[in-house]
C-alpha positions in Angstrom: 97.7 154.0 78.8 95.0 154.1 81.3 93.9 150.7 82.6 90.6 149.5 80.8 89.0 147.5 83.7 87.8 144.3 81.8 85.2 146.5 79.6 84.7 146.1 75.8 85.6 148.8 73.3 82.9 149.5 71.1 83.7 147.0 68.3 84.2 144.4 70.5 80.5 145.0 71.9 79.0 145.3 68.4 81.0 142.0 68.1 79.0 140.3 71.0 75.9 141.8 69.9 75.9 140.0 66.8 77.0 136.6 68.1 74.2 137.2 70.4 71.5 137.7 67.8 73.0 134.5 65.6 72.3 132.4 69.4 68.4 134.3 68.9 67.9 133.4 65.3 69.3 129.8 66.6 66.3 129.2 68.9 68.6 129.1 71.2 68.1 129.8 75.2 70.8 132.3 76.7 72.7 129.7 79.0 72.6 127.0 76.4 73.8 129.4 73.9 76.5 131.4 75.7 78.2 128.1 76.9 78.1 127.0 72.6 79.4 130.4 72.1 82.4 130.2 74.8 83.3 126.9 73.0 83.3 128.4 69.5 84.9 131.7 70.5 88.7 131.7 69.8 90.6 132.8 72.7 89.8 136.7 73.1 88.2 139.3 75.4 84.7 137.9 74.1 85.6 134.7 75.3 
């Protein structure tokens, strides 16, 4: 199996897409809610 590089397969980006929106609907700012999200994340390729 070829070597992926650190990219996301296409669930995994819908995945972070969502999580994404949820941090929008939150209100929110990107770093503030990327750091909550890297807390809440269990350990995966998301995190």
């Amino acid at each position: 199996m070829a070597e992926d590089h650190g990219r996301l397969s296409g669930p995994e980006v819908a995945e972070f897409a969502r999580h994404v929106a949820g941090l929008a609907q939150a209100g929110l700012t990107l770093p503030e809610g990327l750091r909550a999200l890297g807390e809440e994340l269990p350990t995966s390729r998301l995190r």
